[in-house]
N, C-alpha and C positions, 0 to 999 in steps of 0.2 A: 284451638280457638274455633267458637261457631263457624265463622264465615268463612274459614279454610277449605270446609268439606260443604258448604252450601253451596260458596261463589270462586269454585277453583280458579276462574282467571286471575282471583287478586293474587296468586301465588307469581303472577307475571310481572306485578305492579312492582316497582319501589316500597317500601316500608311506608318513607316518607311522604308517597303519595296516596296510598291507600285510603286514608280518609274523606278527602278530598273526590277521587275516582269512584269510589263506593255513596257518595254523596249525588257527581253529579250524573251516577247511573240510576240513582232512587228517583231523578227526574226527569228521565226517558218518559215518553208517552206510550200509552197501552196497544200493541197492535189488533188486529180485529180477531185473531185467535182468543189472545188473552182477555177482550172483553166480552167476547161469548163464553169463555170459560168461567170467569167471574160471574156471568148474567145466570147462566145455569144454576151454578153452585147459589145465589142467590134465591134463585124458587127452587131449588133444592128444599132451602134453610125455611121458605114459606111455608113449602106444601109439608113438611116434618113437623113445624111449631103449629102449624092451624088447630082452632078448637075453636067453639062454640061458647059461647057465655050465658046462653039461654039457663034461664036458672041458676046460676051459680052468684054467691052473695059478693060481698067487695073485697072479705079476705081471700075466699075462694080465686076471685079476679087474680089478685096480686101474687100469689101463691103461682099460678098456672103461668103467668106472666115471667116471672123470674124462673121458672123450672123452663119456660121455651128458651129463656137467654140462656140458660145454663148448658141447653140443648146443641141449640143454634152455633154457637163459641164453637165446640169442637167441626162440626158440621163444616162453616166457612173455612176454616184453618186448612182442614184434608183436602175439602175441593175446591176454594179459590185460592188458597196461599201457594200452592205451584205456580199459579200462576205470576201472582205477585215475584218468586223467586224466579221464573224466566224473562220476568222484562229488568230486573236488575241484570241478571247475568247475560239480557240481550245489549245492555247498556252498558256493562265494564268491556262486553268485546269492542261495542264504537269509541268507547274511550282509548282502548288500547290503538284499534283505529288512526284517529285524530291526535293523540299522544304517543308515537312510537320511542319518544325517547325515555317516555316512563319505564319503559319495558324493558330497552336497549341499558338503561343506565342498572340498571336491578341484575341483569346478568353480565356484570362484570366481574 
């Protein structure tokens, strides 16, 4: 399974909580590491897509338009999506935290 080798702590969880755990860690709040690492990777993804539309027609527009998203996509993923994976796995550790018997009941 993906989340095995993305968020090893669920390996800690109950089966039956996992869902649940993995849920209320996608709503941790961002610490200031991860939202300069997101902010970066953001004008990353700018300063890579920028071009000029100076003379160029409306298919031209649309064309350069779509090829920056298509850009951009991989761009955010490599350099902000770490990030996004350390505030979930900073949030399944406070779940395990605040929930020890998730843990406790899984290793029996």
């Amino acid at each position: 399974m993906t989340t095995d080798w993305l968020y090893p702590e669920l390996k800690r969880i109950d089966p039956s909580d996992r869902s649940s755990a993995l849920r209320e860690a996608k709503d941790a709040s961002f610490d200031a590491i991860e939202l300069v690492g997101i902010g970066i990777a953001l004008v990353l993804a700018i300063v890579v897509t920028r071009y000029s539309a100076t003379g160029m027609g409306a298919l031209d527009r649309i064309a350069t338009a779509l090829w920056n998203f298509v850009v951009a996509i991989p761009i955010l993923l490599v350099f902000a999506g770490p990030f996004y994976v350390r505030r979930v796995r900073r949030g399944l550790r406070e779940y395990l935290e605040k929930h020890p018997q998730a843990e406790r009941d899984h290793n029996r």
